[in-house]
TIROMI-375991 format. One line per field, with one value per residue (C-alpha): residue number from 1; residue in one letter; x, y negated, z. Coordinates in steps of 0.25 Angstrom, whole numbers, plus 5000, padded with zeros to 4 digits. Each point is the difference from the previous one (the first is absolute). Last residue first. Layout:
<rs>
seq	c(NUM_...) .
type	c(A_...) .
X	c(X_...) .
Y	c(Y_...) .
Z	c(Z_...) .
</rs>
This chain:
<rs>
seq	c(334_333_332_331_330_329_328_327_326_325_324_323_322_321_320_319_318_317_316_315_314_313_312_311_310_309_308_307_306_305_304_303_302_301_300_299_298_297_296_295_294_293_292_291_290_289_288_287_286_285_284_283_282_281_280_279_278_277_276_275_274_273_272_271_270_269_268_267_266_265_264_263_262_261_260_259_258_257_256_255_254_253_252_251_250_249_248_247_246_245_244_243_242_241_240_239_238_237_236_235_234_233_232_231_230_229_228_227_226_225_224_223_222_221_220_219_218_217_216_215_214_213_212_211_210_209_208_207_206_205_204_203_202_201_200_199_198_197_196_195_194_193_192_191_190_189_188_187_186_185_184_183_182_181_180_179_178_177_176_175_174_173_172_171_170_169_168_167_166_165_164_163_162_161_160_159_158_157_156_155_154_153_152_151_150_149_148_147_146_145_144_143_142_141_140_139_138_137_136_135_134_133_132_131_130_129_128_127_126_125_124_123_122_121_120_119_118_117_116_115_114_113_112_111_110_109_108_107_106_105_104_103_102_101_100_99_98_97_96_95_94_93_92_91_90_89_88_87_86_85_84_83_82_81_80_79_78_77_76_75_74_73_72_71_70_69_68_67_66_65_64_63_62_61_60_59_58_57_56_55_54_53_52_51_50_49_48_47_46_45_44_43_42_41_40_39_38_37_36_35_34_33_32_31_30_29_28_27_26_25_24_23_22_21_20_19_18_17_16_15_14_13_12_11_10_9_8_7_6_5_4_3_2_1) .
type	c(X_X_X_X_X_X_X_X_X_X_X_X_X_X_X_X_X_X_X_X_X_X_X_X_X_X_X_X_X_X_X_X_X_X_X_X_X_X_X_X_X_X_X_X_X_X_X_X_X_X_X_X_X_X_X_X_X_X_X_X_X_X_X_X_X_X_X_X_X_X_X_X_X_X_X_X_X_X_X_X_X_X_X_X_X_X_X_X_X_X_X_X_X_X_X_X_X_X_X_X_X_X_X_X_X_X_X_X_X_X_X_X_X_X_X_X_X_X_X_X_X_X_X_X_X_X_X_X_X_X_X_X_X_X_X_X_X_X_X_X_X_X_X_X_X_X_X_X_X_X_X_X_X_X_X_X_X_X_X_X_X_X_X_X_X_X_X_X_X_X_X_X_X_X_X_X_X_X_X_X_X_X_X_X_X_X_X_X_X_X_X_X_X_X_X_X_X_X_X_X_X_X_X_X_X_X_X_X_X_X_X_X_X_X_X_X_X_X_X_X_X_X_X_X_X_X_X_X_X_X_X_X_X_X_X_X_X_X_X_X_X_X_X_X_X_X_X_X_X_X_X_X_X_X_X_X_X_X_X_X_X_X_X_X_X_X_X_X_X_X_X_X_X_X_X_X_X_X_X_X_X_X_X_X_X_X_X_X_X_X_X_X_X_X_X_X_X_X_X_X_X_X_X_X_X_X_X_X_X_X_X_X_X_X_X_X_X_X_X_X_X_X_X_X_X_X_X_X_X_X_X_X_X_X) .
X	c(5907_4998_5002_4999_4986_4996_4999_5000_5002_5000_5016_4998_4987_5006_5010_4993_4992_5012_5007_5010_5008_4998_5012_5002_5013_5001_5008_5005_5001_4987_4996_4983_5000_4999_4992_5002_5011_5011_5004_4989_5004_4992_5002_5011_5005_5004_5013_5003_5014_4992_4990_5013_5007_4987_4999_5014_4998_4986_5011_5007_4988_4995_5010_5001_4984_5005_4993_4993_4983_5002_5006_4997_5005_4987_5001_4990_5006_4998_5004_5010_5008_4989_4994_5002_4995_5004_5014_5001_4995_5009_5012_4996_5001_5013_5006_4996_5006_5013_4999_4998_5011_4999_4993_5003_4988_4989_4990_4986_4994_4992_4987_5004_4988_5003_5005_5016_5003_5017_5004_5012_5012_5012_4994_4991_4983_4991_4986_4987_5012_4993_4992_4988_4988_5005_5006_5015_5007_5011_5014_5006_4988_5000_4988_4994_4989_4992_4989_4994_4991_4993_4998_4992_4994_4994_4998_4992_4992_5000_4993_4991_4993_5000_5011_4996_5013_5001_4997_5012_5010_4999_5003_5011_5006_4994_5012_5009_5002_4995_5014_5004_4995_4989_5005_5001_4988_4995_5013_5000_5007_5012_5002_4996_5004_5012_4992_4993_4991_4987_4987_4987_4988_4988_4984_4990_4986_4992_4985_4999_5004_5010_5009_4997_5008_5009_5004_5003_5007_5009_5002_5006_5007_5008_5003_5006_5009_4999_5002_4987_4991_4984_4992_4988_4989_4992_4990_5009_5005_5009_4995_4995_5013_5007_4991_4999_5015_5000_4990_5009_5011_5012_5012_5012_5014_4998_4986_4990_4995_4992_5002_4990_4998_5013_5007_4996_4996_5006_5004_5013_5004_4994_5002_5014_5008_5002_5001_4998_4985_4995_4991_4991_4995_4987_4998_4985_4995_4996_4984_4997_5013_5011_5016_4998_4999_5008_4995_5007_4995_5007_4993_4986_4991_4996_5008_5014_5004_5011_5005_4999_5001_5013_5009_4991_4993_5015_5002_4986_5005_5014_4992_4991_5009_5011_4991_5002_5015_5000_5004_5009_5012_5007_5014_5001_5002_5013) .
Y	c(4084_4989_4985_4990_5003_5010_5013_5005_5011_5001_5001_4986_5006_5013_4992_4989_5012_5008_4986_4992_4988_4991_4995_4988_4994_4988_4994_4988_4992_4993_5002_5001_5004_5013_5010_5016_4998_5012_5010_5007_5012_5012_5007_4993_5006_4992_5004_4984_5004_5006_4990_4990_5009_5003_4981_5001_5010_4993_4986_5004_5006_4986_4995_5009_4999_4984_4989_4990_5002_5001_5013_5010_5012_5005_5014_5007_5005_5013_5001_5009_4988_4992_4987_4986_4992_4986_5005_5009_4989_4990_5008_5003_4988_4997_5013_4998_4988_5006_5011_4991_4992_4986_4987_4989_4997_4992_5007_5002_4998_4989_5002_5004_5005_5016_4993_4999_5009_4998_4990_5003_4989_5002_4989_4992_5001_4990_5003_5003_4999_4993_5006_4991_5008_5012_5001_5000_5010_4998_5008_5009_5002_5010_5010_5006_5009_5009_5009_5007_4989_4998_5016_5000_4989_5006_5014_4991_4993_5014_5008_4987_5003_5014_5007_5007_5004_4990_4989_5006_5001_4986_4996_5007_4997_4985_4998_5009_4990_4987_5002_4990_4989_4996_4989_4999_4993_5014_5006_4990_5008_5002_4988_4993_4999_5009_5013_4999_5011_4990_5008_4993_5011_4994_5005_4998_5005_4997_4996_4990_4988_5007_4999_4985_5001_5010_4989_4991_5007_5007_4984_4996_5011_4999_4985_5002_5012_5013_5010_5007_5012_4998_5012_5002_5007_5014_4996_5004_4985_5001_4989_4992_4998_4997_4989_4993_5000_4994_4990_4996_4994_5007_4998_4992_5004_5000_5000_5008_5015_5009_5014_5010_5015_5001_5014_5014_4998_4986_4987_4998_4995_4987_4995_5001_5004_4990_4990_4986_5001_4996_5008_5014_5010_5007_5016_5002_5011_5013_5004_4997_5000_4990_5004_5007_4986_4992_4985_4985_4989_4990_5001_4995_5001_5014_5006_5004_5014_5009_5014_5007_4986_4998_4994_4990_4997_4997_4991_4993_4996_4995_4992_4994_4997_4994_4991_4987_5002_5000_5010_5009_5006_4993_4993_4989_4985_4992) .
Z	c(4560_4990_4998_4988_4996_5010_5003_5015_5008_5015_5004_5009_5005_5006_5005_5007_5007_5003_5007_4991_5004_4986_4997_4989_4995_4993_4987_4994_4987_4999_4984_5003_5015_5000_5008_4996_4988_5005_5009_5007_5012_5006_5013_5005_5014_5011_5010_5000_4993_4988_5000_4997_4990_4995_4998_4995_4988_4997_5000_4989_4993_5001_4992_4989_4998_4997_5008_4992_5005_5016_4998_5010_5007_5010_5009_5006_5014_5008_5017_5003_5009_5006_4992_5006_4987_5005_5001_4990_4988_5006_5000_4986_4993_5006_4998_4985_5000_5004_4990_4988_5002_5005_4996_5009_5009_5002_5010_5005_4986_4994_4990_4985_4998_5004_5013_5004_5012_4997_4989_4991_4999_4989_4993_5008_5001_4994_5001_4988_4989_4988_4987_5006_4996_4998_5015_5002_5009_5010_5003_5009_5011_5010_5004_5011_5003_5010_5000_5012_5004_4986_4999_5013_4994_4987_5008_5009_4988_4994_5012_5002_4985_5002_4992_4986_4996_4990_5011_5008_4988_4997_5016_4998_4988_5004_5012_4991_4989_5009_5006_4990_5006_5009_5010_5015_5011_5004_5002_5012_5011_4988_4997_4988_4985_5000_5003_4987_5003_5002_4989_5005_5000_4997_5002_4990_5001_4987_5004_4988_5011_5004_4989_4999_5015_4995_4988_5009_5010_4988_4995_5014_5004_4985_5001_5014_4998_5006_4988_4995_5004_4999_5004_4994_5006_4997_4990_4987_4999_4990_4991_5010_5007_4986_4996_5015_5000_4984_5005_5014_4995_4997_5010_4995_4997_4984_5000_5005_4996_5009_5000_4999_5006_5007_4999_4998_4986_4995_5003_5007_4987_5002_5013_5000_4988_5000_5009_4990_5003_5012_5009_5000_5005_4999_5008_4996_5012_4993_5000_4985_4994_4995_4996_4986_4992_5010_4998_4997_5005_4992_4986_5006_4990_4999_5011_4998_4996_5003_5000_4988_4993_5005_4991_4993_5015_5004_4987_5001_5017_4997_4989_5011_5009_4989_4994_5009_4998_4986_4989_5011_4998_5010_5001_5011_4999_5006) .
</rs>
């Protein structure tokens, strides 16, 4: 059975997702003259700053896109649905906030995306841009925790380029924000449960089967599998579940300041993950860990997937001070 979409084709839907964010955000956006998917901060670049570009598949919004802006990332690269951009729009949006300090590549740990970023940094390289890459690994279902290095970039990517973001804006050296950007990295940590699939434009089919009555714990952004199978229960109890994992990996001392990440994974209702925000300070709470500032909502979807994660970033005054940095973008603000 077909999906619903309001779409005019499949093919088109990228590039008309894209004319309609610029339509709407022209005081924040711009894409470079002939190449509509790399997309480009209008207050965000300067001479002497580090370039903050990110970038992936689109289907996440409002990840990459809306994380664009002053005090944020600089570009964003645009791929298609669930597929890392090729190298030209990565070259475009490095050169075009290159300010002569570096430019740091931040993106989600994924094969198709590593490999087109080094490509495009070793073209970079030959015009004497320095390009250095930061892979974002908070999904803490997708590898142990010893091998953080191997897991998968999702919704913690929120906080994870907040931080790095706020460094570049601040005028950080260009190795004070590649470790600032893994500091952050290694102090964020995300899990999520699947309710039901998505479909992509191109098909209008469910991208995985999943059983009615059935949620899948740890399941990637793409539909990649989970950890477990499991009867759906109340709200409460998976939100338990997610969070053990979070707290046991995390390892944080009583007193010690959190940042806080509800979100929908594109067709969960606010209401529903407010039920589970109430849970997840009930469980910080119990732990003795303080939320210094919480998100509920749309931050990394997965087109239609029903289904939600939770991201904490274990604080520190420096991560902190950069979390609450400001920030104007197209789809985000602090």
């Amino acid at each position: 059975m077909k999906t619903k979409k309001l779409i005019n084709a499949g093919a088109d839907a990228v590039d008309e997702m894209l004319q309609g964010v610029l339509a709407a955000h022209p005081r924040h956006l711009y894409a470079v003259e002939n190449m509509p998917r790399a997309i480009i901060a209008r207050n965000g670049p300067r001479k002497g700053k580090v370039g903050l570009v990110i970038g992936g598949g689109s289907g996440h919004e409002p990840t990459f896109l809306g994380f664009v802006g002053k005090g944020l990332a600089d570009a964003a690269a645009i791929g298609n649905v669930f597929a890392s951009p090729p190298p030209d729009p990565i070259i475009a949006c490095a050169m075009a906030v290159d300010g002569g300090a570096g430019v740091l590549f931040m993106y989600g740990n994924y094969a198709g995306d590593v490999m087109n970023f080094d490509m495009a940094s070793e073209m970079l390289a030959l015009d004497e841009i320095e390009v250095r890459t930061v892979l974002t690994t908070d999904d803490v279902a997708s590898a142990p925790a010893d091998q953080r290095d191997k897991g998968r970039g999702v919704a913690g990517n929120v906080f994870i380029f907040k931080a790095a973001g706020a460094a570049c804006d601040l005028l950080y050296s260009f190795d004070d924000v590649e470790r600032v950007a893994r500091h952050a990295n290694a102090r964020t940590y995300t899990m999520g449960v699947a309710l039901s699939p998505c479909s992509l434009p191109q098909t209008l089919r469910p991208n995985f089967l999943i059983g009615e009555g059935e949620m899948e714990i740890g399941m990637g952004i793409h539909g990649e599998p989970g950890v477990a199978r499991e009867p759906l229960r109340p709200a409460d109890a998976v939100t338990d579940e997610l969070m053990d994992s979070i707290l046991r990996e995390m390892n944080a001392d009583r007193g010690d300041r959190v940042a806080v990440l509800v979100n929908s994974l594109g067709s969960t209702p606010i209401m529903e993950l407010y039920i589970m925000m109430r849970r997840v300070k009930s469980r910080l709470d119990d732990a003795g860990l303080v939320i210094h500032t919480s998100l509920v909502g749309n931050y990394c979807t997965s087109l239609e997937m029903a289904g939600a994660s939770i991201t904490v970033m274990h604080l520190d005054d420096e991560l902190q001070r950069l979390i609450d940095h400001p920030c104007d973008c197209a789809m985000f603000a602090r």
